[in-house]
C-alpha positions as CSV (number, residue, x, y, z in Angstrom):
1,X,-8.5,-4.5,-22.6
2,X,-10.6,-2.1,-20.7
3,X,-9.6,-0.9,-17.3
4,X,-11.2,-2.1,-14.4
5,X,-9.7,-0.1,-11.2
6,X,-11.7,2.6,-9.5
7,X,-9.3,5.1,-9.4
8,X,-6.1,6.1,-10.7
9,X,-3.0,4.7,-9.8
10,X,0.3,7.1,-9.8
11,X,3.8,5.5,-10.4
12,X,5.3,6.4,-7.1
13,X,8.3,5.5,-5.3
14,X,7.4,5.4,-1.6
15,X,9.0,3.8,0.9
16,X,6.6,1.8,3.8
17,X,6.9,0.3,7.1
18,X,4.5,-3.0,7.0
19,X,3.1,-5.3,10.1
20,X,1.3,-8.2,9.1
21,X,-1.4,-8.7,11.5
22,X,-3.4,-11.7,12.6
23,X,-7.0,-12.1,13.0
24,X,-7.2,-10.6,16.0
25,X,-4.9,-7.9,15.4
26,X,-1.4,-9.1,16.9
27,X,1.6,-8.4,15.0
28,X,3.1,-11.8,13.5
29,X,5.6,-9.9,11.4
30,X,7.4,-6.6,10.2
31,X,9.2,-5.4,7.0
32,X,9.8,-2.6,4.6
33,X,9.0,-1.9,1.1
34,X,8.5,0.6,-1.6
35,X,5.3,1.5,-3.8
36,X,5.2,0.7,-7.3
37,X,2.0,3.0,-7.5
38,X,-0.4,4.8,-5.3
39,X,-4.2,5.1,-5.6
40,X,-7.1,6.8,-3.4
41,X,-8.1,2.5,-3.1
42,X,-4.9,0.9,-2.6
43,X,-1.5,0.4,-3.8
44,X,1.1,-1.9,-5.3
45,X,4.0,-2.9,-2.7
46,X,7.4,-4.4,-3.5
47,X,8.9,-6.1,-0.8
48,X,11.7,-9.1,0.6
49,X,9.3,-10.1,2.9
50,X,7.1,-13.0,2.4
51,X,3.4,-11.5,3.7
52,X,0.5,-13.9,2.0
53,X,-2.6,-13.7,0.4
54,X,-5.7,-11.8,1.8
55,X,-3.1,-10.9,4.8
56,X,-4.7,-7.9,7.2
57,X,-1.9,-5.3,7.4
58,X,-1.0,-2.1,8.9
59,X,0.9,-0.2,7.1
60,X,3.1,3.6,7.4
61,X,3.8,5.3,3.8
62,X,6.0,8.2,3.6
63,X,4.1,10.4,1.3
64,X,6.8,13.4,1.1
65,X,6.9,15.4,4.1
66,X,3.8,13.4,5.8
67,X,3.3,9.9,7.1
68,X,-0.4,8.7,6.3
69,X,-1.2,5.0,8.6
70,X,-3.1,2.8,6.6
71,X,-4.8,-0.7,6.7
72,X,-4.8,-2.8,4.0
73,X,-5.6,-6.6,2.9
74,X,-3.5,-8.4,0.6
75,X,-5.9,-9.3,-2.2
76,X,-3.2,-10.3,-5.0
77,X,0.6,-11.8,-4.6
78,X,3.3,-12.1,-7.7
79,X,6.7,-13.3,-6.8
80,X,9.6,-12.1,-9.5
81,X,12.5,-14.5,-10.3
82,X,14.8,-12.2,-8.6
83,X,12.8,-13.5,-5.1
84,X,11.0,-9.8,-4.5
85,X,7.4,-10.3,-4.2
86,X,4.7,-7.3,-5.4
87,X,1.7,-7.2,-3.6
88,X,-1.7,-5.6,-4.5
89,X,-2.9,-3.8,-1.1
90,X,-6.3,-3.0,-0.9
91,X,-7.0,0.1,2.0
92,X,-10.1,-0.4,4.2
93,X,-10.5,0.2,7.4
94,X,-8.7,3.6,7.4
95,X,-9.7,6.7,9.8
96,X,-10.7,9.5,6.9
97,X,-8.4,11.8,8.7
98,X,-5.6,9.5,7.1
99,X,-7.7,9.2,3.9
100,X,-7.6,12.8,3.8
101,X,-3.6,12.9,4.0
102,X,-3.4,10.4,1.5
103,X,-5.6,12.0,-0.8
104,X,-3.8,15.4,-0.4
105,X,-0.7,13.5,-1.6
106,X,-2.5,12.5,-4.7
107,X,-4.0,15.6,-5.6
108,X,-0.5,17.4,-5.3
109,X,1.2,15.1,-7.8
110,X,-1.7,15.6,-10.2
111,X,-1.0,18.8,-10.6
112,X,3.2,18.0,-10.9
113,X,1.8,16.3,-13.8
């Protein structure tokens, strides 16, 4: 099967600070997670907390000695028989400043590689 993402994603364990946000931008909800992988487009969270599909979110990742703030939409939900859900985030929205930190991150563990 050929791929179909954008960009590459990078297994990464990350831990993140979520708030699911309404339409107009109120917090309804909190939690924390952890990335399965991290691309320059989105990323792949793992979670106790029930969010939802297409879900507007704000979300903190610790990407090693920096915090980038993202936003993100839920566009795809799987929920594992052991009750943790994985959610495909999709980043929009996001000053380029942030971008930029986030991108860094990526870059640096390229090289690792």
């Amino acid at each position: 099967m050929e791929e179909q993402r954008k960009h590459t994603r990078l297994d990464a364990l990350n831990l993140i600070h979520f708030a699911i946000r309404d339409e107009g931008g109120e917090i309804l909800k909190q939690g924390m997670g952890r990335t399965l992988n991290v691309s320059e487009s989105g990323i792949l969270l793992e979670s106790h907390t029930p969010i939802g599909q297409s879900r507007q979110l704000s979300i903190a990742i610790g990407l090693e000695d920096r915090i980038a703030e993202l936003d993100g939409v839920v566009v795809h939900c799987f929920e594992k028989e052991s009750g943790v859900f994985e959610y495909g985030i999709e980043f929009g929205g996001t000053s380029s400043a942030q971008r930029d930190i986030l991108q860094a991150y990526i870059d640096d563990f390229m090289r690792r590689k």
